[in-house]
C-alpha positions as CSV (number, residue, x, y, z in Angstrom):
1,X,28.4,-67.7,49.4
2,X,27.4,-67.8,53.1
3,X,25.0,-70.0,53.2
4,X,27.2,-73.3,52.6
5,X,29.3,-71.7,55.5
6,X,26.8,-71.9,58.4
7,X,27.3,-68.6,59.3
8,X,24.7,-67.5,61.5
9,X,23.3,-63.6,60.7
10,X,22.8,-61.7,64.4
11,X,22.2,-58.5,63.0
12,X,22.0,-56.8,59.5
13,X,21.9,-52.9,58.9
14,X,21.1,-50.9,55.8
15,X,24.1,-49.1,55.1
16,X,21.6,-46.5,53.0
17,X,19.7,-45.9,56.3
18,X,23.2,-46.2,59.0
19,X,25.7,-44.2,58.2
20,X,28.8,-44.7,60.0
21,X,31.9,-41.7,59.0
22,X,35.0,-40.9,60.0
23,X,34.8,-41.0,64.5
24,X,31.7,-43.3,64.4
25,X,33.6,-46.0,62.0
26,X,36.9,-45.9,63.7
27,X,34.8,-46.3,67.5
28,X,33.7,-49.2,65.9
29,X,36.7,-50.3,64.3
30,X,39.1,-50.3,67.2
31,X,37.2,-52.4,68.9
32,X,38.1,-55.2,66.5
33,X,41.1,-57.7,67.3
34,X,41.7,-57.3,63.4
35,X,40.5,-55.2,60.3
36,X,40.6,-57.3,57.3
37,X,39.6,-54.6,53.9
38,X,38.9,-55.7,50.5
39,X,39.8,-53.6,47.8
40,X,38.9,-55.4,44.5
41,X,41.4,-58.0,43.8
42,X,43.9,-57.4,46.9
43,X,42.9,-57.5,50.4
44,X,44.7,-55.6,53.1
45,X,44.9,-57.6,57.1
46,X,45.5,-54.5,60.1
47,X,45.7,-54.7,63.4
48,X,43.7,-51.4,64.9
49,X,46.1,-48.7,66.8
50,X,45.8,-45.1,67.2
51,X,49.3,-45.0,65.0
52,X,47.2,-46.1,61.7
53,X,44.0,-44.6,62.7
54,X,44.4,-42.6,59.1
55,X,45.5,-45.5,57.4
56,X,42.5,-47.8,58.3
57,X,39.7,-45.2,57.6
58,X,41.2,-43.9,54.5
59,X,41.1,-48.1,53.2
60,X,37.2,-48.8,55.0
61,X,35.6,-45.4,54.3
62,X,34.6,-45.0,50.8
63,X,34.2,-42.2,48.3
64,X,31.4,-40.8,50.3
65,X,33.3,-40.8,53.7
66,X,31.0,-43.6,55.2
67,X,31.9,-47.3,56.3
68,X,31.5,-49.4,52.9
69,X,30.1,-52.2,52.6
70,X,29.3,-55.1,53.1
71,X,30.8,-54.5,56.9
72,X,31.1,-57.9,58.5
73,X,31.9,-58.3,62.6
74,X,32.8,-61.8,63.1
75,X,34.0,-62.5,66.5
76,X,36.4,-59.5,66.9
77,X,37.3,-59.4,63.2
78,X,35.9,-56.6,60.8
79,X,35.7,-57.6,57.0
80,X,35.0,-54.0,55.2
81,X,34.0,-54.7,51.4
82,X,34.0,-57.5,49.0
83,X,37.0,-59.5,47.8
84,X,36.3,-63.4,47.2
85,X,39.4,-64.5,48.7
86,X,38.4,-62.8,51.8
87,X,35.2,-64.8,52.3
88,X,37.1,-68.3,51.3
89,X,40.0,-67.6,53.6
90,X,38.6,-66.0,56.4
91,X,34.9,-67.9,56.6
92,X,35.8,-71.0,54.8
C-alpha cells in the first residue's frame, strides 16, 4: 500500500524487540501535532494535551500495555494501528 505512495521509510523498529508502555509512549506521543488511531473499522483524530493523556494511551496502547502497531511518525502526525481508510486519507 506504501509503495505507490512514495513514501520514503527513515527508520523502522521491531515492536517485538522496542517496547514502548505507558510514560515512554505518551513522551513520544505528545510530541506529535496530531494522533490519528485506528481501531478496526473507525479511526479516532486527537490533538495531544495533558487533559486526554488517559484517553490517548488507553486508544494507542494495546492489550499488553505497549504502543501497537504499526506506529507511523509522519511529519508531526502519529498513525497508531491499521485501518485502510487511514492510509488512503491521510498518505494518499
Amino acid at each position: 500500500m506504501l509503495d505507490g505512495q512514495k513514501i520514503r521509510i527513515s527508520e523502522t523498529v521491531d515492536a517485538k524487540k522496542l517496547k514502548l508502555a505507558n510514560e515512554q509512549a505518551w513522551n513520544l506521543l505528545k510530541k506529535g501535532r496530531e494522533i490519528v488511531v485506528g481501531r478496526g473499522k473507525k479511526f479516532l483524530v486527537f490533538t495531544p494535551s495533558e487533559s486526554n493523556k488517559d484517553e490517548i494511551l488507553s486508544q494507542c496502547l494495546g492489550r499488553t500495555g505497549n504502543l501497537r502497531a504499526p506506529a507511523l511518525k509522519i511529519g508531526n502526525r502519529f498513525i497508531i494501528g491499521f485501518n485502510e481508510d487511514i492510509y488512503l486519507n491521510y498518505l494518499g
